[in-house]
C-alpha positions in Angstrom: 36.8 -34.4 -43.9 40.3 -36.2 -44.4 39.6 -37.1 -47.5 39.1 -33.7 -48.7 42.3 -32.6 -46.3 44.3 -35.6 -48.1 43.5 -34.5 -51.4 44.2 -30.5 -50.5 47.5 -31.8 -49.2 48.3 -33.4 -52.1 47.7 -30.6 -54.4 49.5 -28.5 -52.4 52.6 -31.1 -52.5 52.6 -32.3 -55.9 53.4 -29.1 -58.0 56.1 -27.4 -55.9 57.7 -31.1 -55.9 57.3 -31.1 -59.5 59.1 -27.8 -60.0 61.8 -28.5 -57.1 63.0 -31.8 -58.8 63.4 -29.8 -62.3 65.1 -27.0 -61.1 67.3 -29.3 -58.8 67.9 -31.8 -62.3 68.5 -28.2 -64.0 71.4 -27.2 -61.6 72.8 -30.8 -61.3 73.3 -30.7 -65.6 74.4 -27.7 -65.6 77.0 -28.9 -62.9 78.2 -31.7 -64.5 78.0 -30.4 -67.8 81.1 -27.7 -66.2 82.8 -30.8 -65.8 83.2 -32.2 -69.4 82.8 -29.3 -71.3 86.3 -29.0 -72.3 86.0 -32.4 -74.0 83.1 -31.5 -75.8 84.2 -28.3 -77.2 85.8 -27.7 -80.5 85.2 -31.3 -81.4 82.7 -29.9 -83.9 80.2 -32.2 -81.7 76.3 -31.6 -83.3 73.3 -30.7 -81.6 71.6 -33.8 -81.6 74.5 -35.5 -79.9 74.9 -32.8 -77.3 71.1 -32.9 -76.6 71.5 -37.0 -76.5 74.6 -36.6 -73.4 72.1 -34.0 -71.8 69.7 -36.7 -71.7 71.7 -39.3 -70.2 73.5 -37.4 -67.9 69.5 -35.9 -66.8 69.0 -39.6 -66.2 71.6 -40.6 -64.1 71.0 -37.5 -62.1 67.1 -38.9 -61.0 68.8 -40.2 -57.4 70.1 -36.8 -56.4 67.4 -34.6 -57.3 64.5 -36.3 -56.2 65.5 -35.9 -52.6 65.7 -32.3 -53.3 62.5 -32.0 -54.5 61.2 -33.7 -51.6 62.7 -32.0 -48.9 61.7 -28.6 -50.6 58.3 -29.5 -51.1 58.0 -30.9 -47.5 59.3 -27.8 -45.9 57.1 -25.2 -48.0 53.5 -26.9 -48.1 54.0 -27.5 -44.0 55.4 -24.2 -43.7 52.6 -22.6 -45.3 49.9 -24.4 -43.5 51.8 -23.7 -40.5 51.9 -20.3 -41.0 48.5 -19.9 -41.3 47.3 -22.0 -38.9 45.8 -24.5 -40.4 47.9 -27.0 -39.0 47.1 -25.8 -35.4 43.3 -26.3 -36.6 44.1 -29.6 -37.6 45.6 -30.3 -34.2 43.3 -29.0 -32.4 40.3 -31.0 -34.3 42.3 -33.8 -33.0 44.3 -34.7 -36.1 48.0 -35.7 -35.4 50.8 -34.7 -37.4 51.7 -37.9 -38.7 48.3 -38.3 -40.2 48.5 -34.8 -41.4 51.9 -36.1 -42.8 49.8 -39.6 -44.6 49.8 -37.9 -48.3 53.2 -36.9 -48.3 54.2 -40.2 -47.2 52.4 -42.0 -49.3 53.7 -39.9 -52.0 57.3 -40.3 -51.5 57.5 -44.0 -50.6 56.3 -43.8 -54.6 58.8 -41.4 -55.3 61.4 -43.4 -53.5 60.4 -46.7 -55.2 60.6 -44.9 -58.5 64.4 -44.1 -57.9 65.7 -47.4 -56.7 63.8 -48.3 -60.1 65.9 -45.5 -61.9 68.9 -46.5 -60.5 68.7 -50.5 -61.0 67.0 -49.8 -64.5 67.6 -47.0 -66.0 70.8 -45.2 -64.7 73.3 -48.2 -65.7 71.9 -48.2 -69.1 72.9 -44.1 -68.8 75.7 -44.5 -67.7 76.9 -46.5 -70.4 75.4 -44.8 -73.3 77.4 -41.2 -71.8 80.6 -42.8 -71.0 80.6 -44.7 -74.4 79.9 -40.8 -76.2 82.3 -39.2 -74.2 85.3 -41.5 -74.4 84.0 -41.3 -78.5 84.6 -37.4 -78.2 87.7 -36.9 -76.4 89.3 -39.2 -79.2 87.8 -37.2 -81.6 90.2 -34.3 -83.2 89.5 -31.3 -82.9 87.4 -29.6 -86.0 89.7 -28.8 -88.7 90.6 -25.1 -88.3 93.1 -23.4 -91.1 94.0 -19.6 -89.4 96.2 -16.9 -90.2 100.2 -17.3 -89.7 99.0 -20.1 -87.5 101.0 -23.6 -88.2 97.7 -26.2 -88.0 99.1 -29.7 -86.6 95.6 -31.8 -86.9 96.5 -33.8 -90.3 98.8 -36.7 -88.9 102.3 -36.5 -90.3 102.1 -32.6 -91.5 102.0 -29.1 -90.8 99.8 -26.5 -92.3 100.6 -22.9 -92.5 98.7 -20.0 -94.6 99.3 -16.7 -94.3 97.0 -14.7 -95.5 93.6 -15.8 -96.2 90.6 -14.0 -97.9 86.8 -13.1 -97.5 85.9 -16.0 -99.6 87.3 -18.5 -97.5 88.8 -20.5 -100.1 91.5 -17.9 -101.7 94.8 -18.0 -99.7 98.5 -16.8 -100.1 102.2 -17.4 -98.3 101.2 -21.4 -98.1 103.2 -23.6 -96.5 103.2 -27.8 -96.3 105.8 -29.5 -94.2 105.6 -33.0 -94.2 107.1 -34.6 -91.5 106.3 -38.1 -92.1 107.9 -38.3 -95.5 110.5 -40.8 -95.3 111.7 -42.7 -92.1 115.3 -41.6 -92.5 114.3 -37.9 -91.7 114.2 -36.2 -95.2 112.9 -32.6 -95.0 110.3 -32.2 -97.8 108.9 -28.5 -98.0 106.5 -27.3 -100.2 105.6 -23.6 -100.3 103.7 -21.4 -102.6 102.7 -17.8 -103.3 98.8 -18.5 -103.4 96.2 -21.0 -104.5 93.0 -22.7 -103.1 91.3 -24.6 -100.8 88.4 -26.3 -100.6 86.1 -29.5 -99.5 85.7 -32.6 -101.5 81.9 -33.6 -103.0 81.4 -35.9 -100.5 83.1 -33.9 -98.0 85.6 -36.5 -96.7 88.8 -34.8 -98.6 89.9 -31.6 -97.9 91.6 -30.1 -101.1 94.3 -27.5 -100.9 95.4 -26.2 -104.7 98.8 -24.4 -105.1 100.2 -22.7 -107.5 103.8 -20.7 -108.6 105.9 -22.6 -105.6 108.5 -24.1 -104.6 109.1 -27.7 -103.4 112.7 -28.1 -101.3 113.7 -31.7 -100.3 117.1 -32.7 -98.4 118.3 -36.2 -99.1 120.1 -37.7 -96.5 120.9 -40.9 -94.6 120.1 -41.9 -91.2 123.9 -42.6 -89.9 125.5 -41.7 -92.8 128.3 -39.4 -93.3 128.1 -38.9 -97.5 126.7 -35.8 -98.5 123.6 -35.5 -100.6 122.0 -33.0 -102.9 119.7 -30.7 -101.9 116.5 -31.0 -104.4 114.4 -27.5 -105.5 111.9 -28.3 -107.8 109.6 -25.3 -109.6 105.9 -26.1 -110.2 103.6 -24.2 -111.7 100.1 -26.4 -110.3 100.4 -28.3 -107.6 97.5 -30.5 -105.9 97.5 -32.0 -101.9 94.6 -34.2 -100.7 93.9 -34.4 -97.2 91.7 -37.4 -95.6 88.8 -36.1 -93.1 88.2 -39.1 -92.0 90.4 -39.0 -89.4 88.2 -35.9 -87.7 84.9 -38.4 -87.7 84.1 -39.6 -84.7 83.8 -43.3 -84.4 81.4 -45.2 -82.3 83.0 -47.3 -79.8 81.8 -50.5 -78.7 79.6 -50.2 -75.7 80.8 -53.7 -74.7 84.2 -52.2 -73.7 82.3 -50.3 -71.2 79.8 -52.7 -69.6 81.3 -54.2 -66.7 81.9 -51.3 -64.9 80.2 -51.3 -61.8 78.3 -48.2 -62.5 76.9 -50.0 -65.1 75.3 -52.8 -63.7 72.1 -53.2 -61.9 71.1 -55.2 -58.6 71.4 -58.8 -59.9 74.5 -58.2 -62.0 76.3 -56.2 -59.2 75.6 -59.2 -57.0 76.6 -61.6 -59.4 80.1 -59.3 -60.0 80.4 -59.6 -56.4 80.0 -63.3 -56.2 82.8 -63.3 -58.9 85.1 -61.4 -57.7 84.8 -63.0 -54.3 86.4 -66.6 -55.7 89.0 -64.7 -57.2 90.3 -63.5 -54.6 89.7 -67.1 -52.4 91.9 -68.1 -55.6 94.2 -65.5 -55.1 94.8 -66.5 -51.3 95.2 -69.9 -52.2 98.3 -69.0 -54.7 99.4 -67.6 -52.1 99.7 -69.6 -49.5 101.1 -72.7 -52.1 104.4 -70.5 -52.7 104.5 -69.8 -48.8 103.8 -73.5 -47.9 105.0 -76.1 -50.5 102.8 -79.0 -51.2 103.9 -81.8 -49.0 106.3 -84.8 -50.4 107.2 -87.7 -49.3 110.6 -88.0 -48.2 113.2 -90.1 -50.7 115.9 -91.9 -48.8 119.7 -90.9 -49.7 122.0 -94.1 -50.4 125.2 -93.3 -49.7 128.4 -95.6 -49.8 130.4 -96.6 -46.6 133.1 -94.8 -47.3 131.3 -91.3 -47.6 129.1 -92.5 -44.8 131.8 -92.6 -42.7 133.6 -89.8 -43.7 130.4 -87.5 -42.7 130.3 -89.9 -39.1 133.8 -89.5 -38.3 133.0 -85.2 -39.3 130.3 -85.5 -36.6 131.5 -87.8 -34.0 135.1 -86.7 -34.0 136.4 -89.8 -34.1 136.1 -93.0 -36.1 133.2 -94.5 -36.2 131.3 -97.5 -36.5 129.6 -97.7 -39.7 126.9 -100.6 -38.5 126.3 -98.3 -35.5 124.9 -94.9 -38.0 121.9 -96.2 -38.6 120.4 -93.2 -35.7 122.8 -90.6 -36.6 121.3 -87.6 -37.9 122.9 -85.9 -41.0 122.5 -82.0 -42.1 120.5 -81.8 -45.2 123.6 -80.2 -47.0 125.7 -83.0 -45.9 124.5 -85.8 -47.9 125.5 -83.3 -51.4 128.6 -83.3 -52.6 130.7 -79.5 -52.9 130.4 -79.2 -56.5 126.8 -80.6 -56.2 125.8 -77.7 -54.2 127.3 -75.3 -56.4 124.3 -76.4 -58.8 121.8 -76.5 -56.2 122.4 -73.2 -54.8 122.0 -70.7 -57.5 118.6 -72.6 -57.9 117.1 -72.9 -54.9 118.2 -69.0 -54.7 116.7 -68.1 -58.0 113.2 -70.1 -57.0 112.6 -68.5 -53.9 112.8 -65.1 -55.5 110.9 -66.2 -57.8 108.1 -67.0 -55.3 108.7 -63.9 -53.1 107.8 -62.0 -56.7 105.0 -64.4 -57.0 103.8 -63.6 -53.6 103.9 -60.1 -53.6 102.3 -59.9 -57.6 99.6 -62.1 -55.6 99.1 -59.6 -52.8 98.8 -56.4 -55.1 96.2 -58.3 -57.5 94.2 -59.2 -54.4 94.1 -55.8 -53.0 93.0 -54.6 -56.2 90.2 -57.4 -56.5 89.0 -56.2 -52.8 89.0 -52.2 -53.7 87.3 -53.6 -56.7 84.7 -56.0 -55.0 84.4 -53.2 -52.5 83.1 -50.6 -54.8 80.8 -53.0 -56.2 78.8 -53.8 -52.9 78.9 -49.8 -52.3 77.0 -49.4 -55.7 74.9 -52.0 -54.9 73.6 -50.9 -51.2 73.7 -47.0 -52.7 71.3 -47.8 -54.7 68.8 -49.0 -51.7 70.4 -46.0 -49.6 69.5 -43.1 -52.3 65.7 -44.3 -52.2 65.4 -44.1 -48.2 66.8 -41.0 -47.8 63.7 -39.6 -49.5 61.4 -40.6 -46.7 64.3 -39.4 -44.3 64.0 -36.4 -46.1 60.4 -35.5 -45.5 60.5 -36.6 -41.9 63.1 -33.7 -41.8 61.9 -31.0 -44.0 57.7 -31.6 -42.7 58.7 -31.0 -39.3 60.9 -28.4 -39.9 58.2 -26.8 -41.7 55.7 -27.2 -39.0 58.0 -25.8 -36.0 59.6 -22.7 -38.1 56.6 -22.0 -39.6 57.7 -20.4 -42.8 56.8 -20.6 -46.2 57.2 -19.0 -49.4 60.8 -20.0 -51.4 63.4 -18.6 -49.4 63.4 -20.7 -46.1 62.5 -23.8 -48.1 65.7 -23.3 -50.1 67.8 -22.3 -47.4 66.9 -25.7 -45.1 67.3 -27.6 -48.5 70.7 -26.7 -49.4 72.0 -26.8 -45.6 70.5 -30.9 -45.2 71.5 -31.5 -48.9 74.8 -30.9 -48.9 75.2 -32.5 -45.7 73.8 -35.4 -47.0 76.5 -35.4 -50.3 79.4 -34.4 -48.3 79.2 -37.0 -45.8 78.0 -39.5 -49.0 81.6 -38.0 -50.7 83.3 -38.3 -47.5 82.4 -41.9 -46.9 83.1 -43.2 -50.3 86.2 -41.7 -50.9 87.4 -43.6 -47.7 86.1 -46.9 -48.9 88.0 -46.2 -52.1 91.5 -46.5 -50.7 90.3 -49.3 -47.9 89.5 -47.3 -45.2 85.5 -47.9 -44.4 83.6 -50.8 -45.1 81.3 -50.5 -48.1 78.0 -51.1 -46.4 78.3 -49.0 -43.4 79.9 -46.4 -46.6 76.8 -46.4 -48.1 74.4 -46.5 -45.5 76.1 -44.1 -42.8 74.6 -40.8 -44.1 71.3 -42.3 -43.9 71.9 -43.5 -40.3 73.3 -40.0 -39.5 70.0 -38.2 -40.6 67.9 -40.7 -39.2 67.9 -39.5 -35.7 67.6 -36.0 -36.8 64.1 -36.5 -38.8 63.3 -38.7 -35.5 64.0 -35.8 -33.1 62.6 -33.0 -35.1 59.3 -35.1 -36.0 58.9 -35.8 -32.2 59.2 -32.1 -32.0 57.0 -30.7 -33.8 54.1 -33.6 -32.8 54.8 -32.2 -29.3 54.6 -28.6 -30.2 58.5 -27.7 -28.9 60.4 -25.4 -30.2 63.5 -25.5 -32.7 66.0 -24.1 -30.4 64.5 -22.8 -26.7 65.8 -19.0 -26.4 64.5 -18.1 -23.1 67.1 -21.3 -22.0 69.7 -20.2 -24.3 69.6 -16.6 -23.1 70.0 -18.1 -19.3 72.9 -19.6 -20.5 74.5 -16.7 -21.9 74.0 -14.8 -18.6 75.2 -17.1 -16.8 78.4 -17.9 -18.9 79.1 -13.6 -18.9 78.4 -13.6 -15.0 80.9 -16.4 -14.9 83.1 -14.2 -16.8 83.4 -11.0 -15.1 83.2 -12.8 -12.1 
C-alpha cells in the first residue's frame, strides 16, 4: 500500500514541479533580461548570440527557481489531497505526515543536491561566458545607421549628414562629410555635395559613400599663430570616401580578464581565493605595524670632545662642571647635534614620517578593501551550500501549509509562493548588501535567511502533524471583544 501511495505521490509532485521551475526560470529571464536590454539593443547583436546570453543567464538562474518550484509543488499536491481527504484517510489508516511527506523529501534532497551541483559547476562557468558577451556588447558601436538631416557621429574622427535619401537606399542628396580629425592643429576640412551614392563593400567591411558635383572647403591655420592663411575651395566633379566597418565588429574578449571574480569560481577555488587573500592582508598588517614600530637598532655611542661636553654640562647643571664627573649625566637627544646639523635632520625626519603616515593610511584602505573582498568570497562560497537547503526548508513550509489550508488548484499555491519567496530574497538582498559595506559577517549573511525560515517550516510541520489550525479564530475573535470592551469601557 505505500508503495503504490509513494509512487501516486510522486506523480502527482513531479509534473507540477516541472512546470513551476520553468515558468519561475521564465519570469526570472525575462527579469534580468529588463536589466541589460539597453546594452543589447541597437548593437545589431544576432540571434544566435542573443539565444547564447539567454542560455547562460537560464543557467545561472537554476538556484532561484528551483526553490520556487518546490515550494509550489509542495503546497498544491498537499493541498489537493488535503482537500479531498485523502490525507485525513491516510491519517487515519495510521500513516503520519512525515511519511506521507517521504517522496517529496526524497525528491528534493535530489533537487537540492542538483543545485549546489549547478552552482559549484555550472553557474561560474555561466557566469563567465555572459559577463565576457556582455562587456563584448556594450563596447560594441551601435549598428551603423545613416538618417535623414540627422548628423551620424559612429565613424571615429567624422560626421555624416545626408539629407535626403531615396527608396533605393543607396541614392542620396544634400551630403555632408566633416572631418574632425584631419589635422592636429584644428583645420576645418568640409566636403559637401549635391548627390551621389552609397553603398557596402564586397566583403562588407567598407562602407562606400560616392559624391558627385561638390564642394570641398579647407581653412588653413596654425595652432598659436597669428599669420593669416588662405581659405582653400576646391570643385570636384567625382569624389570617393571609404569608411572602415570594422570598428562596428564586435571583438571577443578574453575570458581570462574575467575569471577571478568570485562569481566565477566554484568551492575549491573560492576557498583557495580565500586562503589568498587572507595572507595578504596578515602582509598588509605587518607593513603596517613596521612604519608604526621601527625595527629595533642597536644604540651607537656619540663621542663628543671636552670642550662641547662641557658646554652642554655647564647648559644643564648651571654651573661649571666637572668633566670626569659626566660620565651619568643624561643628555637630550637634540643636544648632542650641532644647530646647523639639525637644520638637515629636521626637514628629514619631517618628510619621513609623512611619508609613513601616507604609508600607513594607503595600508589601511588596501586592507579594508582585501577584507570586503575576502568577505564576499566566503558569502559566495557558503551561498552556495545555503541556496540548496532552502529547498528542503521550502517543502517543510509549503507541505504543511498545504495540509492545514487545504487548498489546491493554482491560485493559493501561487499566492503562498510569492509571499515565502520574496521573503526569502529580500532578507537574502538585505543581508548581503550589509556584508558589502562591512556591516554583517559573511557566514551568518549567507546563512541567516535560512535560519529565519527554519523555525517557521518547524512550527507549521508540527502543526499540521497535530491537526491545529493556521491561525485559531474562535481565540482571535475573543480577543477582539475583549480589546472593543476594553475600549468603550
Amino acid at each position: 500500500m505505500l508503495k503504490r501511495l509513494d509512487s501516486l505521490l510522486i506523480k502527482s509532485f513531479l509534473p507540477p514541479f516541472f512546470l513551476a521551475f520553468l515558468v519561475a526560470l521564465f519570469v526570472l529571464i525575462m527579469q534580468a533580461l529588463w536589466l541589460v536590454i539597453d546594452d543589447i539593443m541597437g548593437k545589431g547583436v544576432g540571434i544566435f548570440l542573443i539565444l547564447e546570453i539567454l542560455g547562460y543567464m537560464c543557467v545561472s538562474l537554476f538556484p532561484m527557481a528551483l526553490p520556487i518550484g518546490v515550494l509550489i509543488a509542495s503546497v498544491m499536491v498537499f493541498g489537493n489531497i488535503s482537500e479531498r481527504y485523502e490525507l485525513a484517510a491516510m491519517k487515519s489508516a495510521g500513516i503520519s505526515l512525515l511519511r506521507v511527506m517521504a517522496p517529496a523529501i526524497v525528491i528534493t534532497i535530489f533537487i537540492s543536491i542538483f543545485s549546489f551541483f549547478s552552482s559549484n559547476n555550472f553557474i561560474p562557468v555561466s557566469n563567465l561566458k555572459f559577463k565576457t558577451r556582455l562587456y563584448d556588447i556594450k563596447r560594441q558601436k551601435p549598428t551603423l545607421s545613416i538618417q535623414e538631416r540627422v548628423f551620424n557621429y559612429d565613424f571615429s574622427g567624422m560626421t555624416l549628414r545626408v539629407g535626403h535619401k531615396h527608396e533605393d537606399g543607396q541614392t542620396i542628396e544634400d551630403v555632408m562629410i566633416y572631418n574632425q580629425a584631419s589635422d592636429n592643429s584644428g583645420n576645418l576640412l568640409l566636403t559637401k555635395a549635391d548627390h551621389g551614392k552609397m553603398f557596402m563593400t564586397t566583403d562588407e567591411r567598407g562602407f562606400v559613400i560616392q559624391l558627385s558635383d561638390g564642394y570641398q572647403y579647407q581653412e588653413l591655420k596654425e595652432s598659436g599663430g597669428t599669420a593669416r592663411y588662405p581659405f582653400v575651395k576646391v570643385e570636384f566633379e567625382e569624389s570617393e570616401k571609404i569608411f572602415d566597418l570594422t570598428q562596428f565588429e564586435m571583438n571577443r574578449t578574453d575570458e581570462e580578464q574575467h575569471k577571478e571574480h568570485y562569481s566565477m569560481l566554484n568551492v575549491t577555488q573560492l576557498r583557495s581565493q580565500t586562503d589568498s587573500l587572507t595572507k595578504q592582508i596578515d602582509r598588509s598588517l605587518q607593513k603596517t605595524v613596521q612604519y608604526i614600530i621601527p625595527p629595533k637598532v642597536e644604540p651607537q655611542k656619540i663621542k663628543l670632545d671636552e670642550k662641547r661636553l662641557r658646554r652642554i654640562a655647564n647648559k644643564k647643571v648651571g654651573h661649571q662642571a666637572d668633566v670626569s664627573k659626566l660620565s651619568d649625566l643624561t643628555i637630550p637627544f637634540n643636544k648632542t647635534f650641532s644647530e646647523s646639523d639639525l637644520k638637515i635632520l629636521l626637514p628629514k625626519i619631517k618628510t619621513s614620517t609623512s611619508r609613513d603616515k601616507s604609508n600607513i593610511k594607503r595600508e589601511n584602505v588596501t586592507r579594508k578593501n582585501l577584507v570586503l573582498k575576502r568577505a564576499r568570497h566566503i558569502f559566495e562560497l557558503h551561498f552556495k551550500y545555503a541556496s540548496a537547503i532552502i529547498c528542503l526548508i521550502f517543502l517543510f513550509i509549503g507541505a504543511p501549509m498545504g495540509a492545514i489550508i487545504r487548498k489546491g488548484g493554482y491560485g493559493y499555491p501561487l499566492l503562498i509562493t510569492i509571499l515565502f519567496f520574496m521573503l526569502y530574497i529580500v532578507l537574502s538582498i538585505s543581508f548581503k548588501e550589509t556584508m558589502k559595506v562591512g556591516g554583517m559577517d559573511p557566514v551568518l549573511a549567507a546563512w541567516l535567511p535560512v535560519f529565519i525560515l527554519l523555525p517557521v517550516g518547524v512550527i507549521l510541520t508540527v502543526k499540521a502533524m497535530n491537526d491545529s489550525k493556521f491561525i485559531n479564530t474562535d481565540r482571535l475573535a475573543g480577543w477582539l471583544r475583549f480589546a472593543i470592551n476594553a475600549l468603550g469601557s
